[in-house]
C-alpha positions as CSV (number, residue, x, y, z in Angstrom):
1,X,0.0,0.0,0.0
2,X,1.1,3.6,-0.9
3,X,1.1,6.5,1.0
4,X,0.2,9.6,-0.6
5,X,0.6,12.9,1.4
6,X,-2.6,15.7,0.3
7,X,-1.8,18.8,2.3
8,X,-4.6,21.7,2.1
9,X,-4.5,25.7,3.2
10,X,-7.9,25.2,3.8
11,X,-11.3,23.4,4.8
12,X,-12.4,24.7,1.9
13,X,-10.4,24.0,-0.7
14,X,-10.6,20.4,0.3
15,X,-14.5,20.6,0.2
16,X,-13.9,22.1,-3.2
17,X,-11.6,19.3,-4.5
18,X,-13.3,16.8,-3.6
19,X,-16.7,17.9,-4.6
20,X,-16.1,18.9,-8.0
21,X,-12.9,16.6,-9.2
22,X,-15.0,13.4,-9.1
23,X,-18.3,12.7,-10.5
24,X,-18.4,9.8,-8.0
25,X,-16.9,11.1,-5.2
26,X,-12.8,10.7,-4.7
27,X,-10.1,13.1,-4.7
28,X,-7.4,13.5,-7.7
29,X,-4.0,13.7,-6.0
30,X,-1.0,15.1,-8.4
31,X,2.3,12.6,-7.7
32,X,5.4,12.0,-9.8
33,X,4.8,8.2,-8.8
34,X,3.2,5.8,-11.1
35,X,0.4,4.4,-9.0
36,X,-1.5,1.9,-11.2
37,X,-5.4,1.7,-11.0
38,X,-6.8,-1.1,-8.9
39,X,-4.1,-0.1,-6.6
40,X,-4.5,0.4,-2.6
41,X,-3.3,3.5,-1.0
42,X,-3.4,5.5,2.2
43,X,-4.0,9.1,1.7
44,X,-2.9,11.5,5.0
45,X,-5.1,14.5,4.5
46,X,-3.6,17.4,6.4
47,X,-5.3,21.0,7.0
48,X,-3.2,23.8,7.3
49,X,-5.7,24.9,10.6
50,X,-5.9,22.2,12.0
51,X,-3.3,19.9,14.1
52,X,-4.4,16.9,13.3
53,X,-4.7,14.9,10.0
54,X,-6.6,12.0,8.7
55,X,-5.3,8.9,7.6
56,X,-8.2,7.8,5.0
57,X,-7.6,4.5,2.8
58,X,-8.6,4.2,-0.9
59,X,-7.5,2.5,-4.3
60,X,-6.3,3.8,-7.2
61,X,-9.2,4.3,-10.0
62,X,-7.6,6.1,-12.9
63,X,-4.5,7.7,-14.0
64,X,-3.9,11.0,-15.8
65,X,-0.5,12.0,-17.7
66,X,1.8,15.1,-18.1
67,X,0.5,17.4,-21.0
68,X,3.9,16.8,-23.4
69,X,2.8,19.0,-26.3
């Protein structure tokens, strides 16, 4: 299992993220590792205000690549 790190200024612009990257739901996280789909990861979700994080587990349902052009 992988661990991703997705760090956010904001409660907001994780709200926003979330809501509209996804038509089901999910989160597209940018990484320079190739993660293939079907693949289970661990995400730690931190929030600049706040001192906590969240650990939240997930798999891997589709990959996008660099614009070359």
């Amino acid at each position: 299992m992988r661990l991703l790190l997705a760090r956010f200024p904001s409660r907001e612009e994780l709200i926003e993220r979330y809501l509209t990257n996804r038509g089901n739901g999910g989160l597209f996280l940018p990484t320079r590792r190739v993660i293939e789909p079907g693949e289970p990861v661990l995400v730690d979700v931190r929030l600049a205000e706040l001192r906590d994080h969240l650990l939240v587990r997930g798999v891997v349902v589709d990959r996008a690549f660099p614009n070359t052009s």
